[in-house]
N, CA, C and O atoms as a Tripos MOL2 file, in Angstrom:
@<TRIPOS>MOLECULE
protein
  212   211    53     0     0
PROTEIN
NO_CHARGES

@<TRIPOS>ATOM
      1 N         213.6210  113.8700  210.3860 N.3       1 UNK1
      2 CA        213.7370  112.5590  209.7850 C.3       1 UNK1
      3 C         215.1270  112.0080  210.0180 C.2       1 UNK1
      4 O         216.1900  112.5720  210.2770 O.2       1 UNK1
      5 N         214.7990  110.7350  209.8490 N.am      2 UNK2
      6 CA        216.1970  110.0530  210.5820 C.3       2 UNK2
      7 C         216.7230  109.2620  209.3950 C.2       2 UNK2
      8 O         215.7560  108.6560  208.9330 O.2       2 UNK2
      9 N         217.9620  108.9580  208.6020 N.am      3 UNK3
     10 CA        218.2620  107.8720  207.7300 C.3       3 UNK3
     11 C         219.6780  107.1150  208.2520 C.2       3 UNK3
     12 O         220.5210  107.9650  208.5390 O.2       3 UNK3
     13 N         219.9500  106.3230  208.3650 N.am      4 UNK4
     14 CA        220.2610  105.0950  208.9920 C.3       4 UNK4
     15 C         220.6870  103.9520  207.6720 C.2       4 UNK4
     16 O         219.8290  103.2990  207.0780 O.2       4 UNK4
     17 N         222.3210  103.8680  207.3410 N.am      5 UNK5
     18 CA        222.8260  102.7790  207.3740 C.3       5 UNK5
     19 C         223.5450  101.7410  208.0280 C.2       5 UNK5
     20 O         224.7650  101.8260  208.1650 O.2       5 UNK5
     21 N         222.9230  100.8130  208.4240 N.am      6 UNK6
     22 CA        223.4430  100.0060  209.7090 C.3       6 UNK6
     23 C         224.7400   98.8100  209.0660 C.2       6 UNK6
     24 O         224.5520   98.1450  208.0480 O.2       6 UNK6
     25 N         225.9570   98.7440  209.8630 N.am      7 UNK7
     26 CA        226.8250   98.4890  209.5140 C.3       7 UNK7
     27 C         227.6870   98.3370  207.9890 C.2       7 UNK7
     28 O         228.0970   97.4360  207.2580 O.2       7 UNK7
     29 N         227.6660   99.6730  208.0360 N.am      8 UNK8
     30 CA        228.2260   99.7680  206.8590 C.3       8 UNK8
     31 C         229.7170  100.5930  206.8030 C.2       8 UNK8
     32 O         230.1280  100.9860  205.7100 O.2       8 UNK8
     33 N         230.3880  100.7980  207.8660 N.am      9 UNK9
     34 CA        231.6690  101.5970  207.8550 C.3       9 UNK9
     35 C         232.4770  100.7420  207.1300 C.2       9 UNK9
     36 O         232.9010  101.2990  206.1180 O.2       9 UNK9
     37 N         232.8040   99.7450  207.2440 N.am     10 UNK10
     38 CA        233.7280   98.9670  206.4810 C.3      10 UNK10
     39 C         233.7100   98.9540  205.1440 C.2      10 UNK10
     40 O         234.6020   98.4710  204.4460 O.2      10 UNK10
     41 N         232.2720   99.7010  204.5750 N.am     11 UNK11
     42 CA        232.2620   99.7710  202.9240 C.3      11 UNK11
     43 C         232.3540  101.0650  203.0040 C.2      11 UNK11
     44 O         233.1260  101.3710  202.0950 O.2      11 UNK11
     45 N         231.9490  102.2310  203.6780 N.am     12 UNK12
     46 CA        232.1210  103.8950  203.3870 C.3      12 UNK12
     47 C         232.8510  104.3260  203.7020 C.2      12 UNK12
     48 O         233.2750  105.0890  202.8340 O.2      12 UNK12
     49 N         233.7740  104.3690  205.1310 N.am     13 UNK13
     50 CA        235.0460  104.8180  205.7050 C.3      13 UNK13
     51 C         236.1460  104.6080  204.8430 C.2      13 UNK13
     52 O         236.8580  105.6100  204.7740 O.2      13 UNK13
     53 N         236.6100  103.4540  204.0220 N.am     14 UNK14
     54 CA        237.6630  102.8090  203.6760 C.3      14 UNK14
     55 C         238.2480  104.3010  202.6490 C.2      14 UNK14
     56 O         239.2330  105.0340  202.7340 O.2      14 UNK14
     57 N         237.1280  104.2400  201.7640 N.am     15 UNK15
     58 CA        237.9450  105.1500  200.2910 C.3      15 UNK15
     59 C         236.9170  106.1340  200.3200 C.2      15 UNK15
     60 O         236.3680  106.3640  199.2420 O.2      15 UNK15
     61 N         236.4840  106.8550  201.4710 N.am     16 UNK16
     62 CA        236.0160  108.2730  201.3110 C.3      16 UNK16
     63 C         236.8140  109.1150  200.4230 C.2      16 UNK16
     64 O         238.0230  108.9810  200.2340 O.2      16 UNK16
     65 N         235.8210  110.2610  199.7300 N.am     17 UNK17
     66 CA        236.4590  111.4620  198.6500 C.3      17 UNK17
     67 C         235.6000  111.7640  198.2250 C.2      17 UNK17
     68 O         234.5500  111.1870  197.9420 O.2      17 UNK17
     69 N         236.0960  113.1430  198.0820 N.am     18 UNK18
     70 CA        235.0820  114.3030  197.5400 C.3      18 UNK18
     71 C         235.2130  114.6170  196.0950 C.2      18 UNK18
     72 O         235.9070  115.4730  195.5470 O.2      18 UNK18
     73 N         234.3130  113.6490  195.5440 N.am     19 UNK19
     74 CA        234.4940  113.6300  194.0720 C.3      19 UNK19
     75 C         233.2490  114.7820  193.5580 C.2      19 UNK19
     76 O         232.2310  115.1500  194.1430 O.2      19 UNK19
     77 N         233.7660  115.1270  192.3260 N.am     20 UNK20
     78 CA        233.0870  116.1320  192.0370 C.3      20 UNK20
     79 C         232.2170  117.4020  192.9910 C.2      20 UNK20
     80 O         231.1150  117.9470  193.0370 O.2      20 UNK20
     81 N         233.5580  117.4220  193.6800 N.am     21 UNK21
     82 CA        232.9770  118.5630  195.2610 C.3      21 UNK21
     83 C         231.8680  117.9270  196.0870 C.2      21 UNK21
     84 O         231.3980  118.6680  196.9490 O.2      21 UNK21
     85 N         231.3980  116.8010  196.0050 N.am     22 UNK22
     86 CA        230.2130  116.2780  196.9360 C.3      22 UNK22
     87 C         231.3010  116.1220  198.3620 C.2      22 UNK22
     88 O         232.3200  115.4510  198.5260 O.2      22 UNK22
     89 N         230.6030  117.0100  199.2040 N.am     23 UNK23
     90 CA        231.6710  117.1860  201.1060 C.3      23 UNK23
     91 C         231.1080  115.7370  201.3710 C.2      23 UNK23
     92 O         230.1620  115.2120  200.7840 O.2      23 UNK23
     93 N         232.0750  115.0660  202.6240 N.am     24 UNK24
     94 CA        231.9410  114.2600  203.0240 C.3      24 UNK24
     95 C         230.6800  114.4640  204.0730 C.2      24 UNK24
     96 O         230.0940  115.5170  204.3240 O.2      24 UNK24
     97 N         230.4280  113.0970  204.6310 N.am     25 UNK25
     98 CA        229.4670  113.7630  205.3380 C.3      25 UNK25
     99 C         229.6980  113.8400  207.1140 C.2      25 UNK25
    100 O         230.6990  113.3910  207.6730 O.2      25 UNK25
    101 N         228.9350  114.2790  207.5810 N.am     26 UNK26
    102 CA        229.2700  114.2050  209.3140 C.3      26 UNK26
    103 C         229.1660  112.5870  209.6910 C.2      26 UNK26
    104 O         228.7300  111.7780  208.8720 O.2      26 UNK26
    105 N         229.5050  112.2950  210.7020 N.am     27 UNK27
    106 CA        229.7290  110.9930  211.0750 C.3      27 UNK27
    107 C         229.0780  110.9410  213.1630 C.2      27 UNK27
    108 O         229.5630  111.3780  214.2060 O.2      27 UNK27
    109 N         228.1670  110.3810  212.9110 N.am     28 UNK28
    110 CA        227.6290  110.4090  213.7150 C.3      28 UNK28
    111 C         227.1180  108.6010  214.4600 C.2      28 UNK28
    112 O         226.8480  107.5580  213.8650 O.2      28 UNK28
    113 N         227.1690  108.9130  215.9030 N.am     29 UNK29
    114 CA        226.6490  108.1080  216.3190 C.3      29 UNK29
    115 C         225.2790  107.6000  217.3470 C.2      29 UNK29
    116 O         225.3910  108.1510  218.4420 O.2      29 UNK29
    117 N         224.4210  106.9810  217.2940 N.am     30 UNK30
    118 CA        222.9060  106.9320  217.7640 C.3      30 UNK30
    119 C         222.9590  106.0160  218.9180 C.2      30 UNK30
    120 O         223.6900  105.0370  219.0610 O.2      30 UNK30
    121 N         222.2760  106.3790  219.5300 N.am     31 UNK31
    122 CA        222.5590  105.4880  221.0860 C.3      31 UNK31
    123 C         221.0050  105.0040  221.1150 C.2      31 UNK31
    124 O         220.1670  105.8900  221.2800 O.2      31 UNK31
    125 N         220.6080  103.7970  220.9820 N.am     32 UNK32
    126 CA        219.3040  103.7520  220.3500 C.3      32 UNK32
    127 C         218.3600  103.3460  221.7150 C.2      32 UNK32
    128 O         217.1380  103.2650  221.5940 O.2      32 UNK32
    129 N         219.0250  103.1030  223.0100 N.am     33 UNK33
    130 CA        217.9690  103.2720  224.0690 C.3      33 UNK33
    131 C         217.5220  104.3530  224.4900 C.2      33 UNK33
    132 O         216.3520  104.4690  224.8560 O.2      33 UNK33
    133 N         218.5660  105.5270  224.5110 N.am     34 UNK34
    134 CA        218.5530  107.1470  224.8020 C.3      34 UNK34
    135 C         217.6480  107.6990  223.2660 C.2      34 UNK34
    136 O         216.7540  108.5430  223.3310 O.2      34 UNK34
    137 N         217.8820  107.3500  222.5650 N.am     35 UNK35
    138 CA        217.1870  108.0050  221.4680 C.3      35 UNK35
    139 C         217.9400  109.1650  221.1060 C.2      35 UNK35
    140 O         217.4430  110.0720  220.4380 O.2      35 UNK35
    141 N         219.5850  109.1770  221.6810 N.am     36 UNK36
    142 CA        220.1990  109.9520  221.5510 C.3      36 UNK36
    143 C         221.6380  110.3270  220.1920 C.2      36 UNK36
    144 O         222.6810  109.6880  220.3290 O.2      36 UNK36
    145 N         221.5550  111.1510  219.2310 N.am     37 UNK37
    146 CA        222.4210  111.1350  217.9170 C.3      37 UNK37
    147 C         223.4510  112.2740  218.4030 C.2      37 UNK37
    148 O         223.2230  113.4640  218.6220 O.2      37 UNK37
    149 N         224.9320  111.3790  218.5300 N.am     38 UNK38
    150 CA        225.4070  112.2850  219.1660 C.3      38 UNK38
    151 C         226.6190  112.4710  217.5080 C.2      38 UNK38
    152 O         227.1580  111.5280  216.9280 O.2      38 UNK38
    153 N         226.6920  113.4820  217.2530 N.am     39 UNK39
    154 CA        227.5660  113.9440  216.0560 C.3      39 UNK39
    155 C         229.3640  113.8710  216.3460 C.2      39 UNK39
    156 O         229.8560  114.7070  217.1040 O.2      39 UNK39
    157 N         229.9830  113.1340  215.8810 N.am     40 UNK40
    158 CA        231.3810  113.1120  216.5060 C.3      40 UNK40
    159 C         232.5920  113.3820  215.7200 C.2      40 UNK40
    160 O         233.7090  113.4000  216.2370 O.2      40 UNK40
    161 N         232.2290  113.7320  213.6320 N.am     41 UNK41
    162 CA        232.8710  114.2510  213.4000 C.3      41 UNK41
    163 C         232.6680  114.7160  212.4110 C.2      41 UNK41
    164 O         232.1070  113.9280  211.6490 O.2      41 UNK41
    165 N         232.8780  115.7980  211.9500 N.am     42 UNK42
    166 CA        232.1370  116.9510  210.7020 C.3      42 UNK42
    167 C         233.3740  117.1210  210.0250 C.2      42 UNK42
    168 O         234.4470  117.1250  210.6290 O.2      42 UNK42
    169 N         233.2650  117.2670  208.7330 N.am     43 UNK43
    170 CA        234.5590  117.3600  208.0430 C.3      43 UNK43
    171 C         234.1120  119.1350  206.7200 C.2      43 UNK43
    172 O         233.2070  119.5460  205.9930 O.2      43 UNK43
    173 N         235.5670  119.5580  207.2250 N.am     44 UNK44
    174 CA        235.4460  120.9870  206.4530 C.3      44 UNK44
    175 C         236.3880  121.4200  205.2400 C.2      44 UNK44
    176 O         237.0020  120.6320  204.5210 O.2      44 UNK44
    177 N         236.3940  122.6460  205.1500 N.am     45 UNK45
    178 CA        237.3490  122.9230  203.8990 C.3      45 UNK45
    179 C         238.5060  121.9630  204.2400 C.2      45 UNK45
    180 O         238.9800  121.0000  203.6380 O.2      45 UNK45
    181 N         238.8260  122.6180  205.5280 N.am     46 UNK46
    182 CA        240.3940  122.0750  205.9380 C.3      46 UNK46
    183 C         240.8320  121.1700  205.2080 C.2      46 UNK46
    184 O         241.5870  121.2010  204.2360 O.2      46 UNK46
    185 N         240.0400  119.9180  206.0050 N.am     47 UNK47
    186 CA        239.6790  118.4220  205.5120 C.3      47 UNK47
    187 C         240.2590  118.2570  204.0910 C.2      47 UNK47
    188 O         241.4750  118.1170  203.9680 O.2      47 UNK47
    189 N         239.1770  118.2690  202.6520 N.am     48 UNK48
    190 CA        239.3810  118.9800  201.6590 C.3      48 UNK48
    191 C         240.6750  119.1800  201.2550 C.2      48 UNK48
    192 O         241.1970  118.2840  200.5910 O.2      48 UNK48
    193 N         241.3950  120.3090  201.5540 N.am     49 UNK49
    194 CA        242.7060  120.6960  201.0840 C.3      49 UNK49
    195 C         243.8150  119.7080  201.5470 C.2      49 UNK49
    196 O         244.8930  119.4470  201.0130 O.2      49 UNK49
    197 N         243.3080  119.2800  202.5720 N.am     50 UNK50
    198 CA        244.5270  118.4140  203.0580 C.3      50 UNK50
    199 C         244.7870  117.0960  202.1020 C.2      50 UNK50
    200 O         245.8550  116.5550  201.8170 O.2      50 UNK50
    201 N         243.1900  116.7050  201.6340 N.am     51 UNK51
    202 CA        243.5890  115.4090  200.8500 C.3      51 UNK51
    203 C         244.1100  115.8130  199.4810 C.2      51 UNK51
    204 O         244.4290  114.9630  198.6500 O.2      51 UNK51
    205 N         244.1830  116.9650  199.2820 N.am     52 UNK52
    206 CA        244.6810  117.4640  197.7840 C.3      52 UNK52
    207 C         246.0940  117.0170  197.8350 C.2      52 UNK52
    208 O         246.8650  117.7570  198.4470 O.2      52 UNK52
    209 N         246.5160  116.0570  197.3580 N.am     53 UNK53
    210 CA        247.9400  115.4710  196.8390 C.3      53 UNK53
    211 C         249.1470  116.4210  196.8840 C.2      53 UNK53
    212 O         250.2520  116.0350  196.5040 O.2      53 UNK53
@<TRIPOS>BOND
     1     1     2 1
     2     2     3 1
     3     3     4 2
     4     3     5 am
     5     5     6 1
     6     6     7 1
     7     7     8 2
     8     7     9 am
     9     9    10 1
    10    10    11 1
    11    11    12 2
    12    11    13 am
    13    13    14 1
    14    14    15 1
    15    15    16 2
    16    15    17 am
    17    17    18 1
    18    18    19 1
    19    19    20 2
    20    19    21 am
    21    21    22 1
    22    22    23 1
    23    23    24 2
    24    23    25 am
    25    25    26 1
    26    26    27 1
    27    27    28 2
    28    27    29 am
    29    29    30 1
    30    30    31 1
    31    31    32 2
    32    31    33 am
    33    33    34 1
    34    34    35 1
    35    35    36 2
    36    35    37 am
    37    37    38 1
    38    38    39 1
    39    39    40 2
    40    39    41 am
    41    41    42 1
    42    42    43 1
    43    43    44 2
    44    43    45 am
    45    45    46 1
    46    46    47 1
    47    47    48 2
    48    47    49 am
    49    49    50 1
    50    50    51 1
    51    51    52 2
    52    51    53 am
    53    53    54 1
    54    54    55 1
    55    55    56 2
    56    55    57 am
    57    57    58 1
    58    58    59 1
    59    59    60 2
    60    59    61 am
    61    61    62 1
    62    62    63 1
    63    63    64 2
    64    63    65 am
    65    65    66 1
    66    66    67 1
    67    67    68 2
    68    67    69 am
    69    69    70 1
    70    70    71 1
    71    71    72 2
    72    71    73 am
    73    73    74 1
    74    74    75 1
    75    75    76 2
    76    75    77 am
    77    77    78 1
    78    78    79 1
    79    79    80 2
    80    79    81 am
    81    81    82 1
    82    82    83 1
    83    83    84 2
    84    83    85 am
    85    85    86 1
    86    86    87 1
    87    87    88 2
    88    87    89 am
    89    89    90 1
    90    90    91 1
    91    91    92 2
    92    91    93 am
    93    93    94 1
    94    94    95 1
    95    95    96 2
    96    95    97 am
    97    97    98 1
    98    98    99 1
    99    99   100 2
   100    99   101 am
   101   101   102 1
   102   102   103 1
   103   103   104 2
   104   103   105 am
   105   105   106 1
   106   106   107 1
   107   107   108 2
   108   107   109 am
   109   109   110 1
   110   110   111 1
   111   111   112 2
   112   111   113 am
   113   113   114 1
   114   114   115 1
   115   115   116 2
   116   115   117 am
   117   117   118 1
   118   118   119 1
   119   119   120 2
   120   119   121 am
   121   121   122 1
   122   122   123 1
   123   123   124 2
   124   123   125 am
   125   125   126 1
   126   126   127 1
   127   127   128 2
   128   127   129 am
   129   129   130 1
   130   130   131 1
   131   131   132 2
   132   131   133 am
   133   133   134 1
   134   134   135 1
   135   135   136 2
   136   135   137 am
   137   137   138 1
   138   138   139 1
   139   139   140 2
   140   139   141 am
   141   141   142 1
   142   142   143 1
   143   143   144 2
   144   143   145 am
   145   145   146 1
   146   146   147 1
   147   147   148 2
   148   147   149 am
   149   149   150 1
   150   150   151 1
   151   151   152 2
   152   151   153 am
   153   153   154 1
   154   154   155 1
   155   155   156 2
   156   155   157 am
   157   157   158 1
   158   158   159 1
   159   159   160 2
   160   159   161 am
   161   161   162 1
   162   162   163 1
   163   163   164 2
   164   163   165 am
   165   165   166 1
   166   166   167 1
   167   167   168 2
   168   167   169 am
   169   169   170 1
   170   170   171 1
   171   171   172 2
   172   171   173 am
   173   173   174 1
   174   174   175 1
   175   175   176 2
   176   175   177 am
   177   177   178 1
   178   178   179 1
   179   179   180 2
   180   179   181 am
   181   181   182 1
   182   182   183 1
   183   183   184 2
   184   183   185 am
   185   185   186 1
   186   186   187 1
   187   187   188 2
   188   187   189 am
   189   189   190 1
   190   190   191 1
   191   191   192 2
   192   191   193 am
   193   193   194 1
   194   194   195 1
   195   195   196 2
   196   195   197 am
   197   197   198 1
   198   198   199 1
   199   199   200 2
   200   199   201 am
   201   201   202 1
   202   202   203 1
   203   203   204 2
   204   203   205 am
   205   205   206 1
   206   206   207 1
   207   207   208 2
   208   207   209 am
   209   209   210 1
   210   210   211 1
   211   211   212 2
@<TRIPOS>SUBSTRUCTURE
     1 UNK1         2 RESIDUE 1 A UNK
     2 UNK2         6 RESIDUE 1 A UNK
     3 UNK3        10 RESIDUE 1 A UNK
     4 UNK4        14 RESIDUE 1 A UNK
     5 UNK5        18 RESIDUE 1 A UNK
     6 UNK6        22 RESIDUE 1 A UNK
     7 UNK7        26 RESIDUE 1 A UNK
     8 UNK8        30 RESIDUE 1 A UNK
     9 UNK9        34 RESIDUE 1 A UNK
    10 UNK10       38 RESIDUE 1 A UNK
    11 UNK11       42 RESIDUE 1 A UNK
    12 UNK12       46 RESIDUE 1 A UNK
    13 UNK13       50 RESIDUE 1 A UNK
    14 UNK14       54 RESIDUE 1 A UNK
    15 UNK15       58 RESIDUE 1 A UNK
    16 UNK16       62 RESIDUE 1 A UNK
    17 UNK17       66 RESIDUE 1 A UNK
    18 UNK18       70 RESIDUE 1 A UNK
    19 UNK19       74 RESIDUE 1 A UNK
    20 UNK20       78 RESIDUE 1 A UNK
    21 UNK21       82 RESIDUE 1 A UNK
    22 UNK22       86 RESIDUE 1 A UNK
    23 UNK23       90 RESIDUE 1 A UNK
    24 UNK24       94 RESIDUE 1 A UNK
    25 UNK25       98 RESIDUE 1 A UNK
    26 UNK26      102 RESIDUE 1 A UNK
    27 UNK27      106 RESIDUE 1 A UNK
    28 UNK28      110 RESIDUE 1 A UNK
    29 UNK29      114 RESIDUE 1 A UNK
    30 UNK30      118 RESIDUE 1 A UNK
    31 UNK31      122 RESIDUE 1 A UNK
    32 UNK32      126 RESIDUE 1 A UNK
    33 UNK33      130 RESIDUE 1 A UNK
    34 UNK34      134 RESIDUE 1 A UNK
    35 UNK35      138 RESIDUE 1 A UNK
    36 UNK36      142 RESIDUE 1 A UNK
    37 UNK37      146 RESIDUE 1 A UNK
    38 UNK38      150 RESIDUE 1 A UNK
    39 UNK39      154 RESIDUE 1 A UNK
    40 UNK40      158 RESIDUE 1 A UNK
    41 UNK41      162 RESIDUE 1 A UNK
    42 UNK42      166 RESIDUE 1 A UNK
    43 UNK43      170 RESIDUE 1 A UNK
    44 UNK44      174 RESIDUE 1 A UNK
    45 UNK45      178 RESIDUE 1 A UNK
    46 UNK46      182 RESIDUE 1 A UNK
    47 UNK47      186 RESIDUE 1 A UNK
    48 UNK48      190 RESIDUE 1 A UNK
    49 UNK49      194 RESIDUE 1 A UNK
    50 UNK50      198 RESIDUE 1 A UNK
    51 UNK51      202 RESIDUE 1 A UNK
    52 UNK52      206 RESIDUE 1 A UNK
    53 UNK53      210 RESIDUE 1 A UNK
């Protein structure tokens, strides 16, 4: 299954955070003649600790 919000970075990118431990999510992009979802960036603990103040 596929879910799809279409132009919406300008409202989710801005003030991403992992509130109450919910991980960010992967960030991916769909090439919609190829039918192809190519994944371009996954975010981990690392991530996480780094935004810790």
């Amino acid at each position: 299954d596929r879910f799809a919000f279409l132009d919406q970075a300008h409202y989710s990118l801005v003030k991403t955070n992992t509130f109450n431990g919910v991980p960010l999510p992967a960030l991916a992009v769909w090439n919609s003649r190829t039918d192809e979802l190519e994944v371009v960036r996954r975010f981990g603990y690392e991530d996480f600790a780094s935004r810790l103040g």
